[in-house]
N, C-alpha and C positions, 0 to 999 in steps of 0.2 A: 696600233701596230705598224700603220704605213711610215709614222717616222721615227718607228723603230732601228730602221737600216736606214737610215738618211746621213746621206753626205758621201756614199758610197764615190770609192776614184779607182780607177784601173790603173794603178802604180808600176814602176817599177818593169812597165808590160817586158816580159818576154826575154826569157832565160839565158840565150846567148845575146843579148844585145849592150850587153855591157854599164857602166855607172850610166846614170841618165845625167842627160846635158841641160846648162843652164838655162838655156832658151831652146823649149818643143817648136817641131816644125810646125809650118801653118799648118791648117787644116785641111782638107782635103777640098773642094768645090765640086766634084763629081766621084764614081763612085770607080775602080781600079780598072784598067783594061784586063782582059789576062794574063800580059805579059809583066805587068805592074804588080800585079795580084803577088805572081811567081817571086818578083822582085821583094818581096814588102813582106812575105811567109819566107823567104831565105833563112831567120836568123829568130823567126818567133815560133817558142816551144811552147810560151805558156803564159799567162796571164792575171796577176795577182790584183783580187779586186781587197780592199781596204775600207771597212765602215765602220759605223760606229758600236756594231756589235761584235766585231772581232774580225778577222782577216780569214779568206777563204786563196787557194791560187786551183786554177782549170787547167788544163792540155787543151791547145787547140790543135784540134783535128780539121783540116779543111778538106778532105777526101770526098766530100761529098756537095760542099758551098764555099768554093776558093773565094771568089768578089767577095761573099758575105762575109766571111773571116780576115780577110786584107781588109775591107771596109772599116772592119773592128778594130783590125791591129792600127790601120791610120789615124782613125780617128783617136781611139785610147791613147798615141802616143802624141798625140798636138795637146791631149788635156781635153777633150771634149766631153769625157767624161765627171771629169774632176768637179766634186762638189753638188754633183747630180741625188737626187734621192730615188728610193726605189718605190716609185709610184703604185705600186700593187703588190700587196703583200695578203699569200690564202698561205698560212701555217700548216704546214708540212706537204705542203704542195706545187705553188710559185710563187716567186716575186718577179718582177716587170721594173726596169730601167733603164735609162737612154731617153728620157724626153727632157732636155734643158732650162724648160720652163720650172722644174724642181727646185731649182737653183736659187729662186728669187721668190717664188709661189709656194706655200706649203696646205697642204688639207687637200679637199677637195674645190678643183676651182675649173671654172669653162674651158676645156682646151687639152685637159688633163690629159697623160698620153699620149698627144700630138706631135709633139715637137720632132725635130730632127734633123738635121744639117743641111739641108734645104735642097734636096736632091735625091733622086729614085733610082733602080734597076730590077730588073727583071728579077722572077723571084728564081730560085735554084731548086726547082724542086726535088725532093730526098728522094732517094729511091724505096720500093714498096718494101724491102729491107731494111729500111733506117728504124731502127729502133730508138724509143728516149725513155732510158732508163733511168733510176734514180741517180738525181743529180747531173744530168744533163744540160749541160747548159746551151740554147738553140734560140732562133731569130723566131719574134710572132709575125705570122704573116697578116695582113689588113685584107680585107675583103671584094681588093682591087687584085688586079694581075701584077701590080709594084708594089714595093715595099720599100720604108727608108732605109730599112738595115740600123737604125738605130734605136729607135724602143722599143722597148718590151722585150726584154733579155728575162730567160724562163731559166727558173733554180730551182728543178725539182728533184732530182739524185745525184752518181758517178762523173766528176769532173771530164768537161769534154765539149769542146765546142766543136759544132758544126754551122 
């Protein structure tokens, strides 16, 4: 089932941003100030991920994890996700992707999970209101007080990132 949804890419990221360009920006190397953050969610409404079991597109909501969501939207839009598979798949409940070693590694291999753009922030925590309802799509937090912000993207209901 895990490479059931392999090769997943966040295409096309974000609704007003117009035909995508030949050459994606670099990458990012750390992770958005606030004022970047602001700059970099101006003009993204939304987020079409594309795999090999058929195409879903989310709303990003950053009202609640602006870094976390600019984080997403920059890196989605350099390709950082592109060709990535979704490293944890529980049937009718989540799937988990964003670690790059997907890429080149398939199954179960040491490390699994790990990956991520090589850089941390602080994590955002939700407020005791945040809800995640079906199909929400939201950042796994690690066990640490950082997180990469890039794997483990949770697909369990109502499109919507936080």
């Amino acid at each position: 089932m895990r490479r059931a949804l392999s090769g997943f890419v966040v295409a096309a990221l974000l609704a007003g941003c117009g035909p995508a360009s030949p050459t994606p920006p670099p990458c990012p190397t750390a992770a958005p100030t606030a004022d970047q953050a602001t700059a970099i969610l101006a003009d993204a409404a939304t987020a079409e991920f594309a795999t090999s079991q058929g195409a879903f597109t989310v709303t990003l909501d950053p009202s609640s994890a602006p870094i976390a969501t600019a984080n997403f939207v920059a890196l989605a839009r350099c390709g950082f996700y592109d060709g990535q598979s979704f490293h944890r798949v529980l049937t009718g409940f989540v799937i988990q992707a964003g670690d790059p070693q997907t890429r080149d590694n398939h199954g179960d291999f040491e490390g699994l999970g790990t990956g991520g753009p090589g850089y941390h922030f602080t994590v955002e925590s939700p407020g005791a209101d945040q809800r995640y309802d079906r199909y929400t799509v939201a950042m796994a937090r690690s066990p640490r007080a950082w997180v990469s912000a890039t794997c483990q993207r949770h697909r369990s209901g109502e499109p919507s990132i936080s």
